[in-house]
C-alpha positions in Angstrom: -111.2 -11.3 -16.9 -108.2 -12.6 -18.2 -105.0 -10.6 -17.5 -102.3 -10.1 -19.9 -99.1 -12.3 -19.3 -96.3 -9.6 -18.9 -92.9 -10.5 -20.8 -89.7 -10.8 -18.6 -88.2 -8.6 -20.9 -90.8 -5.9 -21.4 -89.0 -3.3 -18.7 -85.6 -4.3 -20.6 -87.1 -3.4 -24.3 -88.5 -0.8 -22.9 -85.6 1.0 -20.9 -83.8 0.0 -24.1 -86.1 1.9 -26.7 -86.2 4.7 -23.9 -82.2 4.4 -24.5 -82.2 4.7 -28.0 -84.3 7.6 -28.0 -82.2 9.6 -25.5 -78.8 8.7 -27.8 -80.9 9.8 -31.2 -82.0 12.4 -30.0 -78.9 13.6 -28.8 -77.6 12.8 -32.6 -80.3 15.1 -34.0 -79.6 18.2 -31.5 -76.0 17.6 -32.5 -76.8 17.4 -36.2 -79.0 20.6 -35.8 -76.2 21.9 -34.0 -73.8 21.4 -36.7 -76.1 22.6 -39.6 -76.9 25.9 -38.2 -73.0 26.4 -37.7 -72.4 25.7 -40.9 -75.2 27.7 -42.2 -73.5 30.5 -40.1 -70.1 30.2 -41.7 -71.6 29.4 -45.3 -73.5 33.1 -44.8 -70.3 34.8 -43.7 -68.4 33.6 -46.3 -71.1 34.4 -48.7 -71.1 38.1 -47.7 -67.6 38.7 -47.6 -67.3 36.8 -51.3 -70.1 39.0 -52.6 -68.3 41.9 -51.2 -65.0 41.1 -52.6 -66.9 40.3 -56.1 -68.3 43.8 -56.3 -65.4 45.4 -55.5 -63.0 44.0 -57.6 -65.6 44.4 -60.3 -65.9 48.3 -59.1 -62.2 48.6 -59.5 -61.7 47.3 -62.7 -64.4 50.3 -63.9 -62.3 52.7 -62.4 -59.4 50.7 -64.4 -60.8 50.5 -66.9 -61.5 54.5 -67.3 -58.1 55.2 -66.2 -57.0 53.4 -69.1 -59.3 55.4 -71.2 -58.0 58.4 -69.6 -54.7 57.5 -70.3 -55.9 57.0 -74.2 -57.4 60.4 -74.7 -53.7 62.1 -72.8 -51.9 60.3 -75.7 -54.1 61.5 -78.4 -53.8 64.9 -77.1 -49.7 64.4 -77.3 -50.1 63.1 -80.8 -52.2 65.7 -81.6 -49.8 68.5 -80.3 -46.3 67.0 -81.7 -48.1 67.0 -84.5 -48.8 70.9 -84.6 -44.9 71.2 -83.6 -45.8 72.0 -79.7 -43.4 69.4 -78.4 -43.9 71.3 -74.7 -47.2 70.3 -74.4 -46.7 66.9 -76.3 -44.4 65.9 -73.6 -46.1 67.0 -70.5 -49.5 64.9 -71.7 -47.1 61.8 -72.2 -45.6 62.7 -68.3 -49.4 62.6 -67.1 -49.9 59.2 -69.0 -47.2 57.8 -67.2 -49.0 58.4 -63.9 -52.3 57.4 -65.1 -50.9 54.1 -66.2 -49.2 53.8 -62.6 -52.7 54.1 -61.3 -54.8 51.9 -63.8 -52.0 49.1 -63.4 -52.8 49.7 -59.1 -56.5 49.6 -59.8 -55.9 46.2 -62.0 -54.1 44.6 -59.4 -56.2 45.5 -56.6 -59.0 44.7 -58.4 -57.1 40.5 -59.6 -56.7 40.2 -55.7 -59.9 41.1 -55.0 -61.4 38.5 -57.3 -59.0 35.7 -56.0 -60.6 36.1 -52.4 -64.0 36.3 -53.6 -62.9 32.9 -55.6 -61.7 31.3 -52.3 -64.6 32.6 -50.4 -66.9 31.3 -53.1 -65.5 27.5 -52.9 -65.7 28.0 -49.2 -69.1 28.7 -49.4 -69.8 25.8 -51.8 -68.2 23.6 -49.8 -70.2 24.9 -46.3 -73.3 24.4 -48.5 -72.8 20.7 -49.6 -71.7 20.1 -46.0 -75.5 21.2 -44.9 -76.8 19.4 -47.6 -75.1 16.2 -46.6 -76.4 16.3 -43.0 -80.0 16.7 -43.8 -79.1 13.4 -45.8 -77.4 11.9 -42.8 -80.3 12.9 -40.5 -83.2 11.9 -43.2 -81.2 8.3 -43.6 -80.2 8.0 -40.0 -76.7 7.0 -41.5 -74.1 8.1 -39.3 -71.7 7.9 -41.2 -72.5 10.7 -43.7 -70.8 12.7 -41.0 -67.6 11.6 -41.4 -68.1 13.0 -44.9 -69.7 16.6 -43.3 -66.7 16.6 -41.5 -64.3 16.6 -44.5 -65.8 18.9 -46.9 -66.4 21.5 -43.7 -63.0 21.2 -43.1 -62.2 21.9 -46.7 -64.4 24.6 -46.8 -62.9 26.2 -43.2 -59.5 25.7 -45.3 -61.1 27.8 -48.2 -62.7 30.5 -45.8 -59.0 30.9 -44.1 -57.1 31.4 -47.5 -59.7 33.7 -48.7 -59.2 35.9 -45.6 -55.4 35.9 -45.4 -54.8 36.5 -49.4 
């Protein structure tokens, strides 16, 4: 039988390959790593901006009837100065005035709410092209995709913070 001629640098390729491995390997676990963080922060920023977005739509309801409240307490006060009861004329115009305080409140509240679902959102966008990017960086084996991860997580961490302290 004729045996097989061994290459000098068989152990070296393979303690090499065996190297490479071990170091791409790592790269995946930390790309693994790094999507299901970000998947993490793209879902908490996507419940809080879906919480925010329903109540700042809630609140612009209940601004929105105020303001219709408001509308009926003035026709009432036209309607009475108009049959010569001034009394009661003035006292609905004195409850419009605190109606209007509150639907102006609820307005507000409700703009502020809608500006942190707004950041939230982009936050979220941001998180989500971030994912989307290492799957490509992973799929590719291009490490440098990550540099770019890195950026747009940053910009949506940036995103998630101003949407939280608004």
């Amino acid at each position: 039988m004729e045996e097989e001629l061994e290459s000098p640098f068989k152990a070296h390729h393979e303690e090499a390959a065996e190297e490479a491995m071990e170091s791409g390997g790592r790269w995946l676990s930390r790309c693994a790593v790094l999507s299901a963080l970000l998947a993490a922060a793209a879902a908490v920023t996507g419940l809080y901006s879906g919480h925010y977005v329903n109540g700042a739509m809630l609140e612009q309801i209940q601004a929105s009837d105020q303001w219709n409240y408001y509308q009926a307490k003035g026709i009432k006060a036209v309607v009475h100065e108009a049959a010569g009861n001034a009394d009661k004329s003035q006292h609905y115009r004195q409850e419009q005035d605190a109606i209007k305080q509150k639907a102006d409140g609820l307005t507000e509240t409700s703009m502020h709410h809608f500006e942190k679902h707004e950041q939230l959102a982009a936050a979220v966008t941001f998180f989500q092209i971030a994912i989307a990017l290492t799957a490509i960086a992973v799929l590719t084996r291009r490490r440098h995709f990550l540099g770019v991860v890195g950026v747009l997580a940053a910009a949506g961490c940036v995103f998630a913070v101003r949407g939280f302290a608004l």
